[in-house]
N, C-alpha and C positions, 0 to 999 in steps of 0.2 A: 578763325577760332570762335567770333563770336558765334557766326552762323550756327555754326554747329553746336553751342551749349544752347543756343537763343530763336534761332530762323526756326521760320515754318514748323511752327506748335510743339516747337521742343522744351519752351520755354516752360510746359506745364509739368514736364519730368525734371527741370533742370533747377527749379525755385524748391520742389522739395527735398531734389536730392543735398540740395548744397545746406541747408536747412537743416536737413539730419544731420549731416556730418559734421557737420559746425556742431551740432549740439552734443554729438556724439563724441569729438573730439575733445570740448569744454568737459564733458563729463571725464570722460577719461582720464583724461589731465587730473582733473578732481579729486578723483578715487586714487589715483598715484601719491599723491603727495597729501591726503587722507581728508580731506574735506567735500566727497563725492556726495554727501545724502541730502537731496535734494529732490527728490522728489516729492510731488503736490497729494498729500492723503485728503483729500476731499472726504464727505461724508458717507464714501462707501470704502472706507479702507483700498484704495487705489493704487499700490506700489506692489510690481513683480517683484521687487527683491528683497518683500518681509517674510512673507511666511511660505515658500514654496519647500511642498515636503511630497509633491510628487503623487498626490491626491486629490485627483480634480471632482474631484463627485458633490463638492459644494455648487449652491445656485447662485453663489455669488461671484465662482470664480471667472464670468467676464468682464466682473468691475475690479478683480485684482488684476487682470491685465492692464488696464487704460489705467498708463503712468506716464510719466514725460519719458523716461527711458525706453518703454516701448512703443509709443508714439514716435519717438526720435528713429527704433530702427526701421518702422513701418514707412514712415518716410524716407529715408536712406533705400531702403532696398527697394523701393516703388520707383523713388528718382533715378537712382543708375540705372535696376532693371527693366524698365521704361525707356529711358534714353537710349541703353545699348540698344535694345529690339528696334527704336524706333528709326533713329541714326545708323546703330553699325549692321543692323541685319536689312534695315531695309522695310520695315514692317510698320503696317497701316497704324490708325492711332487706335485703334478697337483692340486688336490685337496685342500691340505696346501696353495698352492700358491692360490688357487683361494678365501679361506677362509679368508686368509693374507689380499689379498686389498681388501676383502667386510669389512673386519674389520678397515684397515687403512683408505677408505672413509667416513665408523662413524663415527673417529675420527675425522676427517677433521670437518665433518657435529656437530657431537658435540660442537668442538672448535669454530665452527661460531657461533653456538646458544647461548653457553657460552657468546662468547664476544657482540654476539648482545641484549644479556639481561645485559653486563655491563654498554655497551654506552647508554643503555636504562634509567638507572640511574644516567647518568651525567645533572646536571642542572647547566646553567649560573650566575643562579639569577636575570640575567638582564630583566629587563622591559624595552622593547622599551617607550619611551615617548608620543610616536603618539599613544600607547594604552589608554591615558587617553580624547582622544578626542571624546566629547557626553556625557563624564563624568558627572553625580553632584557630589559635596561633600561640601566642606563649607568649610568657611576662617578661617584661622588659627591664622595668625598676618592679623591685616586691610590692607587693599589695598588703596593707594593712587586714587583718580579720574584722569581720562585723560591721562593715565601714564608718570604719573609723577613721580611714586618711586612703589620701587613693596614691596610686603606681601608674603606670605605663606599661601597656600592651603592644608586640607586634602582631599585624595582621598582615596577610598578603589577600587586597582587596583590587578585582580586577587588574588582576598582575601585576601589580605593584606593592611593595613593599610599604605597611602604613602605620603609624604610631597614635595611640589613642590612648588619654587619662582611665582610668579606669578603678573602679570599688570591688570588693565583692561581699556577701552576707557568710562564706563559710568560714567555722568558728577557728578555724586555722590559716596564718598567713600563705598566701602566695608568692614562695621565692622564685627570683629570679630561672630565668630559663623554664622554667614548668609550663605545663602546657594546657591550654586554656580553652572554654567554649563560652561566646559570647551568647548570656542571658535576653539582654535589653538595652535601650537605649534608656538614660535616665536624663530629668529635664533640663540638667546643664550642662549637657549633650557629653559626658562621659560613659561609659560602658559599663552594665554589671556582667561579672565574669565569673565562669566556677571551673573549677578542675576538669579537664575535659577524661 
């Protein structure tokens, strides 16, 4: 067994593949049980899995690649794909080597896609406020006239049902159920409203 991770120059596919996976495995484990972030942001913003949005036309993005986690699959997939060619097909070390990084740069390319279909799944929940502007929807609790005291607005913002404090300046109340066109956002972020 040894022979074969260690004999006859295999030892040079077999120190990093074991290297990756170790680290890759560590990571793993990490990210399950929620203390995965750990990669080293050196002075060029160096982590594949902050900001990938599938827009590589920066000049920086080969210093977003070189992270410890693409480091890690670069090595994993050099080490086995290396190994295999070298050991189970039989293949010179030129060749092995060259196999090694077309393999270790899929990896790399996988683990980006990977993580760019994760962060593709993250949502805020948050609604900016200034999305309900042009709005209709209709009052929820009455609205005082002149604002004088504010109510409660339904709106349906991004398909969802939303409730929002609300004023308005027309010299007549807004009763309940009526039906409303959001003016403005006002600065303690309630809604001016008029009869729609």
């Amino acid at each position: 067994m040894s022979d074969l991770f260690f004999g006859n120059n295999a030892t040079w596919f077999t120190v990093p593949a074991l290297i990756g996976t170790l680290f890759f495995v560590v990571r793993l484990g990490l990210m399950l049980v929620g203390g995965g972030d750990w990669d080293v942001d050196a002075d060029v913003d160096a982590d594949i899995d902050g900001d990938i949005d599938g827009d590589f036309d920066d000049s920086d993005h080969a210093f977003k690649v070189l992270s410890i986690q693409s480091i890690t699959a670069f090595m994993m997939g050099f080490g086995w794909g290396g190994l295999g060619g070298f050991k189970g097909a039989g293949w010179s070390v030129v060749n092995s080597v060259a196999f090694g990084v077309v393999a270790g740069v899929g990896m790399v390319w996988i683990l980006a896609k990977l993580m760019e279909g994760l962060y593709r799944l993250q949502a805020s929940g948050n609604v900016p406020i200034e999305a309900t502007l042009d709005l209709e929807g209709s009052v929820y609790i009455a609205i005082p006239p002149r604002a004088e005291g504010k109510g409660r607005v339904r709106l349906i913002v991004g398909d969802r049902e939303r409730f929002y404090q609300a004023v308005t300046d027309d010299p007549e109340a807004l009763e309940s159920r009526e039906r409303i066109r959001v003016l403005s956002v006002n600065d303690d972020n309630s809604l001016n409203v008029t009869r729609a």
